[in-house]
N, C-alpha and C positions, 0 to 999 in steps of 0.2 A: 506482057500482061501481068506478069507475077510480079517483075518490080515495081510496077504502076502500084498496084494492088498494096503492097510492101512501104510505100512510098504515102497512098495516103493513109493508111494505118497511123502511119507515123506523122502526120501532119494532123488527123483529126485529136490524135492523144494530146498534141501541144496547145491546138487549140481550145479544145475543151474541159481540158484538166483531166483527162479519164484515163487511169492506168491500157496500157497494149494490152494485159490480159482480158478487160474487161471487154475491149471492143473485137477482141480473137473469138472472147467464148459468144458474143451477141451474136458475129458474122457467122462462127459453124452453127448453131442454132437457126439462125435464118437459112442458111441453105437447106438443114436439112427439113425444117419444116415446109419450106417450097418443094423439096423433093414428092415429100410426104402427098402434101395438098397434088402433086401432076401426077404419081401413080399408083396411090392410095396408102392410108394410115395402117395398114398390114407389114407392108415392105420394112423391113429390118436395113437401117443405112445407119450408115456411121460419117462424118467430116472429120478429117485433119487440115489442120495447118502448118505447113513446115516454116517457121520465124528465119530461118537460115535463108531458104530458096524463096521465100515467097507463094510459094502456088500451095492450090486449096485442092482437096481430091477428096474422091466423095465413092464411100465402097459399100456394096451391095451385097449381106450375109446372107444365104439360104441355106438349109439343113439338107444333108446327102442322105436319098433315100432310095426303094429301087423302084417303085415308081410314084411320078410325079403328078399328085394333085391340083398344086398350087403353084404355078411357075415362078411368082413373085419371092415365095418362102421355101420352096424346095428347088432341088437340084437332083438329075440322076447320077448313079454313083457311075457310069460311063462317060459323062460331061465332065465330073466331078476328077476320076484320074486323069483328065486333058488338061487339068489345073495343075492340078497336084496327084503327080502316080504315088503316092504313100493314102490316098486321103481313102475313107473308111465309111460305113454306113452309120450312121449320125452326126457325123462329122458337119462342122461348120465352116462352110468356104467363104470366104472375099473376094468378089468381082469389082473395079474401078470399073466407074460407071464416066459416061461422058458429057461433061455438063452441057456440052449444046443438047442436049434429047431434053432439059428442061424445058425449055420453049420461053416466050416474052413476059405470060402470064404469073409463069413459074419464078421469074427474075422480078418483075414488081411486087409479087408477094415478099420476095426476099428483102426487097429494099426496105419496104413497108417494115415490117419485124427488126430489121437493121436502124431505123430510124427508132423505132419504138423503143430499143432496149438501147438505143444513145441517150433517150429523154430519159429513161427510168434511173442510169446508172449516173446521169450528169447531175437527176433530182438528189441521189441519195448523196453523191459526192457534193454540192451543196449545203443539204441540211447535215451533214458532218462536219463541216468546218464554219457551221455559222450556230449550232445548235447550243454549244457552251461557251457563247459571246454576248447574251444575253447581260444586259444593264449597263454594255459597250456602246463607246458613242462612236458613232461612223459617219462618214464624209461620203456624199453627193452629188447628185447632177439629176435636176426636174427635169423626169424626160415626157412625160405627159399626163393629162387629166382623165382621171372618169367618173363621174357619177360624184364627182365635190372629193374624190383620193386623190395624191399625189402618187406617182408614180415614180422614183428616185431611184437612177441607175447608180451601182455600188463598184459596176465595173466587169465581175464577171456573171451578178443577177441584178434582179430589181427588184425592188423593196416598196412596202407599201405607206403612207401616212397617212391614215385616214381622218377624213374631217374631223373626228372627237378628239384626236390626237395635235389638231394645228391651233395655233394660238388666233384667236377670233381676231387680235386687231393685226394678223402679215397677212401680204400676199404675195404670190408667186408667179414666177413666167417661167415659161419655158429655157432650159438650159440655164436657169440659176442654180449658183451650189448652195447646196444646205448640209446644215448640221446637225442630227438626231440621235437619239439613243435608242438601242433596240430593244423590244418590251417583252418579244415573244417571237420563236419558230416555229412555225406550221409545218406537217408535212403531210400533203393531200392526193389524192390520186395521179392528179395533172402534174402539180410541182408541187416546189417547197416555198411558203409564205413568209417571208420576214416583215414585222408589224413595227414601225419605228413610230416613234412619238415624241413631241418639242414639249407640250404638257408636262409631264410628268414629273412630281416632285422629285425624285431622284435624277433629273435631267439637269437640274440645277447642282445638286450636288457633286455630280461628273465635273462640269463647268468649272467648281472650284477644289476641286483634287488637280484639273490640269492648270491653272493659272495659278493653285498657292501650293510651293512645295511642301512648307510644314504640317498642307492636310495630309499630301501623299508620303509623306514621311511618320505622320502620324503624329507629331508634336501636341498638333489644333485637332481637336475633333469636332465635327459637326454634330450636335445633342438634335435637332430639332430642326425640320422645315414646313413653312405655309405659302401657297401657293392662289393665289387668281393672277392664271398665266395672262399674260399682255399688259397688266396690271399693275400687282403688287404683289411683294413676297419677303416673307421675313423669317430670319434665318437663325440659328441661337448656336454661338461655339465657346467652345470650356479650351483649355492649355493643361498639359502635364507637365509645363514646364514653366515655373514661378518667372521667367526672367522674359518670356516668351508672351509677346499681349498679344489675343486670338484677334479680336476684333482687328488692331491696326493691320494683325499678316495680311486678314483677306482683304483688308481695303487698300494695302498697299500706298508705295510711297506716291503722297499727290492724286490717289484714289486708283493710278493705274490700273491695277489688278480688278476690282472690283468693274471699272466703269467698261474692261475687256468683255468681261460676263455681260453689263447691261447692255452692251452693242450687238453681242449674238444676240440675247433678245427682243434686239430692236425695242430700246427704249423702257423695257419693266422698270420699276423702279423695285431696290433692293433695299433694305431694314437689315443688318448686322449689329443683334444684339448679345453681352453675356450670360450664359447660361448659368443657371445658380440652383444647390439642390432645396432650397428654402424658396417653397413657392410665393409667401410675400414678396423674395427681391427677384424671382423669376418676372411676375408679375406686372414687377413695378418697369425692370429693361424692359420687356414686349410690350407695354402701353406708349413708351416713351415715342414723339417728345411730351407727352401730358404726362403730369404730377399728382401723385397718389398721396392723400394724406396720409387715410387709415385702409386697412387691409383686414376681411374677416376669414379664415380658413377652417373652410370644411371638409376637412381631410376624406372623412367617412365618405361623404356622397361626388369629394373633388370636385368641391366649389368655391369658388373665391368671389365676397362681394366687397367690392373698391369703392373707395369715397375718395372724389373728385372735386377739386373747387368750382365752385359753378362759374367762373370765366372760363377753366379747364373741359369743362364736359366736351363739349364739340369735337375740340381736339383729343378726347380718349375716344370716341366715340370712331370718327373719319367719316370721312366721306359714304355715304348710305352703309354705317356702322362697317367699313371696311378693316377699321383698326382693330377694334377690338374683336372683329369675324375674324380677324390674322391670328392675334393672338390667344385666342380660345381654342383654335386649331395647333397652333404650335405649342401649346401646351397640356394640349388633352383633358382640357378643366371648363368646368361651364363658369363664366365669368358675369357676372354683375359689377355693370358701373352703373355706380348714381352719385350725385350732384350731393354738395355739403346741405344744401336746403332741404332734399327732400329726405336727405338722410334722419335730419331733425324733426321733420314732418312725421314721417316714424315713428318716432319717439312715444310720439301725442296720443293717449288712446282716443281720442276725438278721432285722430285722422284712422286711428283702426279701425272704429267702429264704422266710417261712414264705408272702407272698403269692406269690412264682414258681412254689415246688415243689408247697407245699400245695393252691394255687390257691384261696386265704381271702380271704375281704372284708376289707378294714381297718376296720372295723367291730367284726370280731370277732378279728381281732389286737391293737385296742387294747384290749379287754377283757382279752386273755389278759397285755398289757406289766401292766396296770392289778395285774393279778393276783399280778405279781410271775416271770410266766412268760417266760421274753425268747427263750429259743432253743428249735427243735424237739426239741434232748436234753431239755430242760427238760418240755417238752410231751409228750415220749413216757411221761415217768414220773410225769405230774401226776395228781392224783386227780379222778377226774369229778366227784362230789360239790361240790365248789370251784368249778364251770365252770357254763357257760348252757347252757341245751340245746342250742343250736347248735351250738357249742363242740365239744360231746364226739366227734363222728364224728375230730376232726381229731385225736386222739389216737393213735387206731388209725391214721391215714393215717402219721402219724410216724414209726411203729413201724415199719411197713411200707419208710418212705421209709430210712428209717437201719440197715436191714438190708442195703439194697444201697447206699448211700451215706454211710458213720458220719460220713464226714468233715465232711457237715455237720449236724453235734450243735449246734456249737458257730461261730462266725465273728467273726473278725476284723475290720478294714477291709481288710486286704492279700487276707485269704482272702474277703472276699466279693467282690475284683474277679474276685480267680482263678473262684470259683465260678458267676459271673456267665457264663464260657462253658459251661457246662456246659450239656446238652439238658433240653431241657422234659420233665419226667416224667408221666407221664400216667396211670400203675397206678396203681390202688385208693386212689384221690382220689377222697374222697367230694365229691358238688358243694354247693355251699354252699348254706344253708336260704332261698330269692330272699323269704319272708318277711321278713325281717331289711332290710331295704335297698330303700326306695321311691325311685325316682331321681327328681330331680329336670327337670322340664321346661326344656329353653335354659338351663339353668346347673345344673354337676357342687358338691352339697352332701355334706357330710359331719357324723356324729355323733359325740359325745365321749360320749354314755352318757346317762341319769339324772341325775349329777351337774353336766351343763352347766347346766341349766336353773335348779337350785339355786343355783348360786353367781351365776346373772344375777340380780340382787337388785334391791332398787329404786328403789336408785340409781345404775341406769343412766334412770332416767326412763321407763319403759318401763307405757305405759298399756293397753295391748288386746292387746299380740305373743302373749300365751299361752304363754309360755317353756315351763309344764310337757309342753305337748301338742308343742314342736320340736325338744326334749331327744331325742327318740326319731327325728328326719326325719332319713334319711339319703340320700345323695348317691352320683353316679357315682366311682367310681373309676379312672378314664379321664381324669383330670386332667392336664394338661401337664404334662411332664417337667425341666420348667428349663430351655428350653431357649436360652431366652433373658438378659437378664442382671439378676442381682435387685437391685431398687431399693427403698430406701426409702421407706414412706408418705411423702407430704407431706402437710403441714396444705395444707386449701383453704383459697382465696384469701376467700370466701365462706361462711359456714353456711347448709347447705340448711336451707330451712324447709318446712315441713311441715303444713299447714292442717288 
């Protein structure tokens, strides 16, 4: 029985990683709280374990007195010298007690506490060796579903991915292996939680410290990542070493390296651009492949407004503004693109005035320049017929506005500064149709009509943007104001590349 006993001690240790100490002190604990529990929480018992022999014994301490109240806690001192002829009155004796007098109850109680303090000591030996691995990426096996979680055996636990953590366009079966990085240790009554996550922009980053040595060596550093996982994601690296070009390490020879990365992610597509501390050529790489003429930087509020050749808008823009959301993100700047035409529409105090007074989108003031309509006099006498639906309420608002103010029909440059103090009007301004103008998330886009997307042809190289579906995205108008000083695009030093 003791080498049994002995035997799985030591088979439970191996299997479950738990030091022999821990499950020696669980098992005298449980015995003797089963003691406890068959002949009451009074009785003074103590357990040993002999690691040598095997066997558990279990002794029973009572106080030597000359006579006996409490049989459980006293002893007479005439019992007491049948023990021990030395022993004294207060003396404290040990009697081995006999484990069958426990009885069946007394043994499942034991097991019960035995199991319990396996779970307790296997939880904490877990969140000990998994608690500073955090932003480690670990290897899997889908062991089941619940509630929309993946459930990923890790081998000696299981780990969770929860739905906000999976990339919306994979899916999963059962016993496929996966790859995740872990974000966070729990440690809870029951067990210990590990939360892994495929999302997360530093999951990307892991990716390329293991497929590019010169990041894990430090050469390349990674400045910057943008992520809509399943997507797109665009990535910005610098070199400490002149001889050393970041961009080709991660993409590797023949794209190797890089297209390793897109295949874990099942197909994302990847943007590796050069990092630069001059936010104009920052800029200019994360819009790429679109061409920046001019560049305004406003350092103070970290804005940047870009002028775009209007065959180029579409393509700075992306796909439902996905480019420029990339890059507004990956650089921590609110960004404005706009078009070379509407840049010059600007210019015009006409086109100010009609968004001041009228209080119009540029959206649909550039329709109205488009139209041939440049000033409010012009607009008050246009025909509706000619105009978008939009368009027409601002007619009558015109009308309205140049009856108490004719002066401005028509504006100059001298008259639009003049005009320019003049009070905000606020009468029978119709509000503009918020149909017409979907803003943009983290970065203010603008449209140039139907015809932008037309004239993005395709020789800009332009494979999947969908030009005709962003001809229509339009953008905030709450774009910086110049406020800074306007710079010329630069060429990058590097062509982003693009997997």
């Amino acid at each position: 029985m003791e080498v049994g006993l002995k035997r799985i001690i030591d088979q439970v240790s191996r299997e479950k990683g738990l030091e022999r100490e821990v499950l020696i002190q669980a098992l005298e604990e449980a015995i003797e709280s089963a003691v406890k529990k068959r002949f009451g929480p009074k009785m003074d018992v103590e357990v040993r374990y002999d690691d040598v022999t095997g066997q558990l014994e279990v002794f029973q301490f009572r106080n030597v007195v000359e006579e006996v109240k409490d049989p459980q806690t006293e002893i007479s001192l005439e019992e007491a010298r049948k023990l021990d002829p030395e022993s004294q009155l207060g003396d404290s004796i040990g009697t081995k007690m006999d484990m069958e007098t426990l009885g069946r109850i007394a043994a499942q109680s034991a097991r019960q506490v035995i199991i319990q303090k396996m779970k307790t000591a296997e939880r904490d030996v877990i969140y000990d060796e998994f608690k500073d691995r955090e932003g480690e990426i670990v290897n899997g096996i889908v062991q089941r579903f619940e509630r929309g979680n993946v459930i990923v055996n890790l081998g000696r636990t299981e780990a969770i991915l929860p739905s906000s953590e999976q990339i919306p366009t994979e899916s999963y079966r059962r016993g496929d292996r996966i790859r995740a990085m872990i974000i966070e240790v729990r440690k809870t009554q029951r067990d210990t939680q590990i939360i892994l996550s495929r999302t997360h922009p530093d999951f990307l980053i892991k990716l390329f410290e293991i497929e590019v040595p010169e990041i894990a060596e430090g050469i390349v550093q990674i400045m910057g990542v943008a992520r809509e996982p399943g997507s797109r994601s665009k990535i910005a690296v610098s070199s400490s070493d002149i001889d050393v070009d970041p961009v080709g390490a991660c993409v590797g020879m023949r794209g190797s390296r890089v297209q390793a990365i897109v295949q874990e992610l099942r197909g994302e597509k990847i943007d590796i651009v050069p990092w630069s501390p001059d936010p104009a050529k920052y800029v200019y790489n994360a819009l790429s492949p679109a061409e920046c003429t001019q560049v305004t930087v406003d350092e103070a509020n970290e804005a940047l407004e870009v002028i775009v050749p209007d065959d180029q808008l579409s393509l700075a823009i992306g796909r439902q503004g996905q480019n420029v959301r990339l890059a507004a993100k990956l650089m921590g700047w609110k960004i404005d693109v706009k078009s070379e035409t509407r840049h010059r529409n600007s210019q015009d105090p006409n086109y100010q005035a009609m968004l001041k007074y009228l209080e119009m989108s540029e959206n649909i003031a550039d329709h109205l320049f488009k139209k041939g309509i440049r000033t409010i006099g012009q607009l008050a006498e246009a025909d509706p017929e000619e105009l978008r639906k939009d368009a027409i309420p601002f007619i009558e608002a015109a009308k309205e506005l140049l009856a108490e103010h004719p002066e401005l029909a028509s504006l100059s440059e001298e008259e639009g500064e003049e005009g320019s103090d003049l009070e905000e009007l606020g009468e029978a301004v119709p509000e503009a149709d918020e149909s017409s103008e979907e803003p943009l998330a983290e970065a203010a886009v603008e449209d140039e009509g139907e015809e932008a997307a037309s004239e993005a042809s395709s020789e800009q190289g332009l494979q999947e943007e969908g030009l005709e579906a962003e001809s229509d995205t339009s953008g905030g108008d709450e774009g910086p104001e110049g406020e800074g000083e306007a710079l010329p695009a630069q060429e990058p030093e590097k062509e982003p590349v693009s997997s």
